[in-house]
Structures are given as C-alpha cells and as structure tokens.
N, C-alpha and C positions, 0 to 999 in steps of 0.2 A: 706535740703535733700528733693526731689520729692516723691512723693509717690509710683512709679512704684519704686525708689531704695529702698525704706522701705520695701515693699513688696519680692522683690528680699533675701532681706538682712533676714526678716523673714521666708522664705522660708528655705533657708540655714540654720537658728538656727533652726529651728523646726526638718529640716529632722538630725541633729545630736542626738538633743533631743530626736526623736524617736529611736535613734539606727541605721540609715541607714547609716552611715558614709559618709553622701551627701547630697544634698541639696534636699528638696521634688521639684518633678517636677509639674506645673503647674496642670495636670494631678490626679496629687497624691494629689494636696491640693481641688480640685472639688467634688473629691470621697469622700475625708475626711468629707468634709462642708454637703454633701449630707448623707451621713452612719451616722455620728457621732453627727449632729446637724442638722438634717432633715430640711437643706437647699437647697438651687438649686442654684448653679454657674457653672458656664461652663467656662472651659480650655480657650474658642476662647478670654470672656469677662479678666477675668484674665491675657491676653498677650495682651490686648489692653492697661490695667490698667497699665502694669510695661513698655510698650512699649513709654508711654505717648499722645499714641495714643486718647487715653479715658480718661478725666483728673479730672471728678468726679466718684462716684460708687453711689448706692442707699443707702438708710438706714440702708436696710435687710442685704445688701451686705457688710456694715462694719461692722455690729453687728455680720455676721457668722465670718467673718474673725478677727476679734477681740476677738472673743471667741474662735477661736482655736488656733490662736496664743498668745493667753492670751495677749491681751494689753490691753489698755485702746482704745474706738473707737477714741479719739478727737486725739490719733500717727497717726491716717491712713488717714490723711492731708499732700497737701504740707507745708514745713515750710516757715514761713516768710522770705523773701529776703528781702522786703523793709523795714525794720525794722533800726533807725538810728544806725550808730558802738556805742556798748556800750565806753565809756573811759577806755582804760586798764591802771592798773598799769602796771610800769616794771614787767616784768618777771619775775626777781631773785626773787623781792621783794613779789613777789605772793604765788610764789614757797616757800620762807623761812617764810613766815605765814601758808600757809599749814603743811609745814614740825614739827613747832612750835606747831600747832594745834591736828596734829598726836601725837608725844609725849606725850604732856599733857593727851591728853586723853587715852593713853597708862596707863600713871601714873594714871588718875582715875577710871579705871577700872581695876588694877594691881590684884582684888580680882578674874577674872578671866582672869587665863595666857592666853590660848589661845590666846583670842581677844588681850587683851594686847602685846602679841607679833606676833601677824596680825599687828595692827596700826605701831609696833617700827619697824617690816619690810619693811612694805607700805612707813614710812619716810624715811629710809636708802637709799630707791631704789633712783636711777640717776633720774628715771623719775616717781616720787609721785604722781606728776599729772595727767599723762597719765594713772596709775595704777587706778587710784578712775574713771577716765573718762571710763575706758574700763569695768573695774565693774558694773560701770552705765548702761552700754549699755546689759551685760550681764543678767544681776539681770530681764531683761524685759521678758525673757525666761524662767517661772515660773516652764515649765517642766526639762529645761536643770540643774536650782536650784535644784531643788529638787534631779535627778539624782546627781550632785555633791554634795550635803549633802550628801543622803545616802553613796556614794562613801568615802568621806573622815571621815566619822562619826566613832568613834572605834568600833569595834563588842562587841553587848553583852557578859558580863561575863559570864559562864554559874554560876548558884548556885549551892551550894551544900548542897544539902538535905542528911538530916539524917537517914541510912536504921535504918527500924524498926525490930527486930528479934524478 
C-alpha cells in the first residue's frame, strides 16, 4: 500500500473514531496536528502526500501524524513491492491450521468465556481469516478501540450500600 492510501485510509478511521461519522478532511487533520500537538502542516502539503504527488514527508511531519493517528511512524512508508512472493501453502490447508489454532486456544482460555467464545466464533466464521486480518487493521485505531470497548463493556453494577438509621 502507498502511503498517500494509508493516509487516506487513516483519515477515515480517525474521523469515525472521533464521532464525525466521516472521514476527517485534509483540512480537519492540519487544524488537529496544529491545536492538538503544536505542529504545522498545511492541507496543500497533506494532498500532495495522498495525491502521490510528494512521495516522502519530514521527520516532524510523521511524528505529528503518527501521533494523532496513533501508529507507529515506520506505517507512514510506502510498503515494499519488490519484496520476493512469500511460498504459500494451499489455502484450505492455511485456513484449517488457523481454524485449529482458534479452537484450541478457545479451550485454553475456556476460564474466561468471553474471549473463549470470541476465538469459537472467529473459527466458525466462513472467512477466519479475513476476520483476524480485518481486526488487525482495526486494532491500529487506538481511539476507535477504545470507543468500542467502552461501547461493548457491561455497565457498572450499581452497589448497594446499607442506609444507616
């Protein structure tokens, strides 16, 4: 992936993770870098970056963007093309080591169900793999995590204290 689509594509998760149900615009992530981490980038330099116009950035300039989109700076690279094909196994056979792998570890953490039945669904699903891969991609979104923990978290019990007469 290029780093104009990473960018793109972090954009997007960020402006959900804020609450904008949208993608932050170029615009919105300048103001952010400037207010929020007393940086300087300008809108023009940001549509050169995703445009592929501009095909490196500064120092300064992955470090703000890496800290607001929470990644790590060494994502906000092109990835390697020339890299030789790894050797794939078959497919199924990938697939049913995964699958295998989920279970079990279903089974050794069976002392908390939750997770345990995260992993036995994550197997079941038609496509396991694509589910861990899309998680992966997910999980980089440190604010959109945390919004969905709390979101899925049970609500505090209230206690109950003992009036005192």
């Amino acid at each position: 992936m290029k780093l104009g689509e990473k960018l793109t594509r972090l954009r997007t998760l960020e402006g959900f993770a804020r609450g904008l149900g949208r993608e932050m615009t170029q615009a919105e992530v300048a103001k952010a870098v400037r207010e929020e981490l007393d940086g300087q980038i300008s809108q023009s330099y940001l549509s050169q970056l995703e445009s592929g116009s501009r095909t490196h950035m500064t120092g300064n300039t992955r470090l703000w963007l890496a800290r607001l989109f929470r990644v790590h700076p060494g994502h906000l690279v092109d990835d390697l093309e020339d890299m030789p094909p790894l050797r794939m196994r078959p497919r199924r056979e990938l697939d049913d080591k995964l699958d295998l792998w989920l279970i079990e570890g279903s089974e050794d953490f069976a002392e908390d169900r939750r997770l345990s039945e995260a992993l036995l669904k994550i197997a079941k699903h038609e496509h396991s793999r694509e589910c861990l891969i899309l998680f992966g991609s997910i999980v980089e979104n440190r604010q959109l995590i945390d919004h969905l923990i709390e979101k899925l978290s049970p609500p505090p019990t209230p206690s109950r204290r003992k009036r005192r007469i």
